[in-house]
Structure formats: structure tokens, C-alpha cells
N, C-alpha and C positions, 0 to 999 in steps of 0.2 A: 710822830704823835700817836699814842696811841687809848683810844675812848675806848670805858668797857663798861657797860649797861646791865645789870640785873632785873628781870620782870619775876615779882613773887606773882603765879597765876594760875589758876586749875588748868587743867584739860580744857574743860568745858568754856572758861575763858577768855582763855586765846582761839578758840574757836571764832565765839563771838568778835569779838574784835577784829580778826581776819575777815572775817563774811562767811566762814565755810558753815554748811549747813549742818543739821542735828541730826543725826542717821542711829541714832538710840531708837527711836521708834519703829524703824527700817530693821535695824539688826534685831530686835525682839520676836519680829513678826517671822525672822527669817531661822531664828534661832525656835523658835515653838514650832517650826513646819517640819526643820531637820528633827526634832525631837519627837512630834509623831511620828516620822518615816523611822527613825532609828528602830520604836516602838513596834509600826508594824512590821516590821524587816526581822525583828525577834524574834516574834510570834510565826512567823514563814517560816525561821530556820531551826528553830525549836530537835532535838532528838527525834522525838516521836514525827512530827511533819518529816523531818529527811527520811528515815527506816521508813514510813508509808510512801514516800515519792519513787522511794528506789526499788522498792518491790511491786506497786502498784502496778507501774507503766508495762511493764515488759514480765511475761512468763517466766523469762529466769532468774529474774530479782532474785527472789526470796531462796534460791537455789545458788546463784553468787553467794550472798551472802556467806550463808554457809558454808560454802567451800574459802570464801577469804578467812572466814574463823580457824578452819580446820587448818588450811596451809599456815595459820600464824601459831596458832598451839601444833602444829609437827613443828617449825620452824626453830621454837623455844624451846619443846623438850630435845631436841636435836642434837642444840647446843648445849645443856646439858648433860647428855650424855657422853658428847667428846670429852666436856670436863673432868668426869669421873674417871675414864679411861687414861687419860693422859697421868692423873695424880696416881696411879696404879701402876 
């Protein structure tokens, strides 16, 4: 034998009718707090905030720096140049 039962019913429900509680309230309060922190977590990692953190702390920041630019443009015209060479 076999019985087969359709419930047309929202979410919200069969909620009710189970007992289980309403956690809409719960998850709005949790979902506006992650949305602040996302917000401030922005504003921390922002371009300008990182280049001031990285040069700030330590004397040779802003001296890294520099040197990570320069070894990236040697590094590109580099390659480059072997390309030319090679087509010749």
C-alpha cells in the first residue's frame, strides 16, 4: 500500500506547525552586524591605509617599496628585451 500526501505551505508554515522557532529576527540582527564589520574591514584595507601601514611601521618601508617597483619594471622590460632579440 502505498499513501502519498501533498502539503501546499510557505516556509514560514511549516515552521509553525512543527514548533520550530522564528530566527528572522535573529538572522537580520546577525546579518546588519556582519555588514557593519564588512564596512569597517573596508575602510582598514582601503589602498591608501595599506601604503601608509607598510611604510609607516618600519624605516625601510618606503625604501622596499621602491625597490619591489624597480625589480618589477627591470623584471618586464627584461622580458622584453629577450623577445626582440630572439625575433632577430
Amino acid at each position: 500500500m502505498k499513501i502519498s500526501i501533498d502539503i501546499d505551505c510557505t516556509a514560514q508554515e511549516a515552521r509553525e506547525v512543527m514548533g520550530l522557532p522564528d530566527l528572522k529576527p535573529l538572522q537580520e540582527i546577525w546579518l546588519a552586524q556582519i555588514e557593519k564589520k564588512m564596512i569597517d574591514d573596508m575602510e582598514r584595507f582601503s589602498p591608501d591605509s595599506l601604503i601608509k601601514s607598510w611604510t609607516s611601521n618600519s624605516s625601510g618601508g618606503a625604501a622596499w617599496i621602491q625597490s619591489l617597483f624597480e625589480s618589477v619594471s627591470q623584471n618586464s622590460t627584461a622580458g622584453t628585451d629577450d623577445k626582440k632579440s630572439k625575433k632577430e
